[in-house]
N, C-alpha and C positions, 0 to 999 in steps of 0.2 A: 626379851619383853620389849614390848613398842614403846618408843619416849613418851614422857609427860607431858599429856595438855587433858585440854576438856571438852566436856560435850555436853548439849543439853536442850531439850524441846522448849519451846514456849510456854504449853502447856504443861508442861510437869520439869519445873527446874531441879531435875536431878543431875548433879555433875559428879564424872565420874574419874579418875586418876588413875591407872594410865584408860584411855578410852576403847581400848582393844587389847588382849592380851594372847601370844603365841609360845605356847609350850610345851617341854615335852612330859611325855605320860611319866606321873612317878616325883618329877621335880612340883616346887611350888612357886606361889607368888603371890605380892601381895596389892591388896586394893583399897580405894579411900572413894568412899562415897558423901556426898554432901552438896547442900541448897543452900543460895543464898539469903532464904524465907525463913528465919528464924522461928515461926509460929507452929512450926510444921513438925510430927513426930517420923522417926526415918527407920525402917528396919532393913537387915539385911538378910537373904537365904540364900544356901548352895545347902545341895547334897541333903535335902531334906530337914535341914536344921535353919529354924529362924531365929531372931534376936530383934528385940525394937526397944530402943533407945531413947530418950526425949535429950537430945545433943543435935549440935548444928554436923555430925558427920561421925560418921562409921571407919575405923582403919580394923583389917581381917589382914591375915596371911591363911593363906589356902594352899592345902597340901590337895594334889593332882591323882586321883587313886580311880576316877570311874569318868568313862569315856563319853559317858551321856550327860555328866555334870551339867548345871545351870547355875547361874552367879544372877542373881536380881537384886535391884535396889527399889525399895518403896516408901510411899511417904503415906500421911493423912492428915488434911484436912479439914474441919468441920463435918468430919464423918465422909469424906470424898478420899478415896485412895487412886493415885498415878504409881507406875510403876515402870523401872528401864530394867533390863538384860543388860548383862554385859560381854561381849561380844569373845567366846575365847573359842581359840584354835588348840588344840590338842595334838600332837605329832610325835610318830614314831619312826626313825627311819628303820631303814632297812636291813634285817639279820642278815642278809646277805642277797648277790646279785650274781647269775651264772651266766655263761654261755656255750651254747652247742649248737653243734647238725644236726637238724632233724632226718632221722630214720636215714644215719647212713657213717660208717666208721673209715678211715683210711684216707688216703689223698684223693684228692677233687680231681676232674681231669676236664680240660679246657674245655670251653666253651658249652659245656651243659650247666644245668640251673641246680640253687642248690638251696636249702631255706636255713637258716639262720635260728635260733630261736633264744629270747634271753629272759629270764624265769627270776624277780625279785619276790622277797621272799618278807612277808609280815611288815608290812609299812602302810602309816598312813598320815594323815587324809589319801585316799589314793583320787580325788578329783584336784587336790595339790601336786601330783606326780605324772612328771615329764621323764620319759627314756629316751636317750639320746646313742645313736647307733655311729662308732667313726670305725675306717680305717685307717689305721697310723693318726693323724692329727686332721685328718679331712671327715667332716660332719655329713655322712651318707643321709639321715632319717631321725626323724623325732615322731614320737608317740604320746598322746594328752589322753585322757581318760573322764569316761562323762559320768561315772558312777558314782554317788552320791552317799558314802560310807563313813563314818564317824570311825569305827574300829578298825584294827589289823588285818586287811586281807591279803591275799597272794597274787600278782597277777604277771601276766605272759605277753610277750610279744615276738614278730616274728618280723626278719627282712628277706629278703630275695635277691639272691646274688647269681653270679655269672660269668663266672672268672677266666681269664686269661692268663698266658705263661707270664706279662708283666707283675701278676699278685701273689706269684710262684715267694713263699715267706712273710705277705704282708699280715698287719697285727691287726683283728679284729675285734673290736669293746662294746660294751652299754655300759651306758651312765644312768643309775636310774637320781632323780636329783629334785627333793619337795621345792616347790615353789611358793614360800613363806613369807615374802618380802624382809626388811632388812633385819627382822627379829628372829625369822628359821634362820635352818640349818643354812651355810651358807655356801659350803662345799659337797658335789655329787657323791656320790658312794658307784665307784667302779665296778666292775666287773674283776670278782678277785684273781684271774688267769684268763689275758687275752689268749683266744681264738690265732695259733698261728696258721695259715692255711699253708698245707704243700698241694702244690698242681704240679701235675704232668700233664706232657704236652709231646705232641709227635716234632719229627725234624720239620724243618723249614727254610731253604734257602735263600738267601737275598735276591740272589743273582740264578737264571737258569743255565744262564751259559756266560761262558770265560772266554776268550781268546787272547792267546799268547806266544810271544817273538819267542822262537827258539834262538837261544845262542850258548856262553858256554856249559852252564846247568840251567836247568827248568825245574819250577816246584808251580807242583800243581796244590792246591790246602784245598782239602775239601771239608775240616771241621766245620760243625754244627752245632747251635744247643738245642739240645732235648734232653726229655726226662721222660722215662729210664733213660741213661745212658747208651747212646746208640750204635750201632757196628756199621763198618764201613765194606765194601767191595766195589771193587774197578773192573772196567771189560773196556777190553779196546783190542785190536787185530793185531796191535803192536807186543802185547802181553804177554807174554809163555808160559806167569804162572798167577795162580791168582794172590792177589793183595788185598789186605784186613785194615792197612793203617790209613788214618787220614790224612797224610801228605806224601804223596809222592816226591821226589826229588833227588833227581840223576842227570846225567851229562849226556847218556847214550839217548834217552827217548826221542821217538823220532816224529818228524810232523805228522798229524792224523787227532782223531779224535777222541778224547779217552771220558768215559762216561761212569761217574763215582753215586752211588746208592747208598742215602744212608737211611735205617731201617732203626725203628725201636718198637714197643709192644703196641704204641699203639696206632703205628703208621710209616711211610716210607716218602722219601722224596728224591730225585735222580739233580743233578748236574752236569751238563757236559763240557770238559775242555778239549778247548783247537788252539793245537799248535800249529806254528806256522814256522814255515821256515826265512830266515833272515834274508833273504833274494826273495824281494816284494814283487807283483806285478811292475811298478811305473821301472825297479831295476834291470826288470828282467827285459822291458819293452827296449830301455836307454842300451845293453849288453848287445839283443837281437840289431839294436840300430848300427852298433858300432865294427859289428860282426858283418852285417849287408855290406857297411860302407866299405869295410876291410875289402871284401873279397871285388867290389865294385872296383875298388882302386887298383886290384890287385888285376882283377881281370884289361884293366886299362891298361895297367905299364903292357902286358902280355901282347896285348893287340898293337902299342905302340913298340915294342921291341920286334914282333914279327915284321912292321912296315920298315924299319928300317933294312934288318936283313935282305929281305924284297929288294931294296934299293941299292944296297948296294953289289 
């Protein structure tokens, strides 16, 4: 219930204690009505029952049983009656708060759309009720409601989603949570089992192609995530038989190209590694120069060795 002060028109000094009241269905509270106009007679009515007094103030406790309740205070003077309402909020949260896929059972598979849907059940004010949509602790969406309902109703809301292999397990909630100021409820009412989503997703390599120095072993990895879990096969001219595993890794392979597939239900993607072998072009250019120069010399002494024989 709202803290204690007062309120009062000019024209009809009715004060009332607390000056608003926020409750829920079932509990009670109580009020004090009173004028500082001593001349004046004060009556008080809810719920079809009056009372009038010739007292400078009215104290009631009010038991909460009917949703359309009204709480007034009135006075009369010289045959002139004012009269205040007193302003009460009525609230019930929520039996409960769900969530699901609309029209659709099983794992999500990337990048298609998917709708959401989160169904609070017997709550009100529902023009007091905010649903609030997270993943994990990140605030996707919030829903406000313009319907104008005193009593319990049920209502529904929907997000749209579009997920990726990064949301492959992420937790999905509504909060559904009355907005009462500091008298309501002060905590949301959850969703009693977040939404865990599974995605599949086909393979996807970083990289399309490798290249790598052959020396004493070579390991080719051609592992991948995907979901379902995905098979591997290699082709390459160097191969004689076929291979299933996603690393290769041997001493004999030889340079050339070797090109690994990796394949799940619901897609396939290729990579190919080059190896090379450790005698680089700039080596092989330095080996051809030394090899020229060789035989250049070599053919020198030759031609200098014939001139001498000549001579002598």
């Amino acid at each position: 219930m709202h803290c204690l002060c007062l309120f009062s028109f000019a024209d009809c000094p009715i004060l009332f204690s607390p000056v608003d009241v926020v409750v829920e269905y079932g509990d009670s509270f109580s009020v004090n009505c009173s004028s500082t106009d001593k001349t004046h007679q004060f009556g008080l009515s809810w719920e079809g029952y009056d009372t009038m007094e010739n007292t400078e103030e009215i104290f009631r406790s009010v038991d909460v049983m009917d949703w359309e309740m009204k709480l007034t205070c009135y006075m009369y003077s010289n045959e002139t009656q004012c009269s205040q309402n007193l302003p009460v909020t009525i609230y019930k949260t929520p039996d409960s708060v769900s969530i699901s896929i609309v029209d659709h059972s099983g794992p999500m598979i990337e990048g298609k759309q998917y709708e959401l849907q989160c169904d609070v059940h017997d709550v009100a004010p529902v023009q007091d009720l905010t649903v609030k949509w997270y993943k994990g602790q990140t605030l996707l969406n919030q829903t406000t409601f313009t319907e104008d309902s005193k009593t319990p109703v049920n209502e529904t809301t929907t997000l749209l989603i579009r997920p990726d292999r990064a949301d492959d397990g992420a937790q999905y909630r509504c909060e559904a949570e009355l907005e009462l100021g500091a008298e309501g409820p002060q905590y949301p009412i959850k969703s009693l089992e977040p939404l865990s989503a599974e995605v599949h997703y086909k393979p996807k390599h970083f990289n399309s192609t490798e290249t790598i120095i052959k020396n004493d072993e070579v390991t080719l990895n051609c592992t991948v995530k995907a979901k379902p879990a995905p098979t591997y096969t290699w082709h390459s001219e160097h191969l004689k038989e076929e291979i299933s595993f996603s690393v290769l890794q041997s001493s004999t392979l030889s340079p050339g190209n070797y090109t690994c597939t990796t394949t799940n239900s619901l897609g396939s993607d290729s990579k190919v590694f080059i190896i090379k072998s450790t005698v680089t072009k700039a080596s092989l250019i330095l080996l051809l120069t030394l090899v020229k120069s060789y035989f250049i010399y070599a053919l020198h002494c030759q031609i200098y060795e014939g001139l001498l024989h000549s001579t002598v």
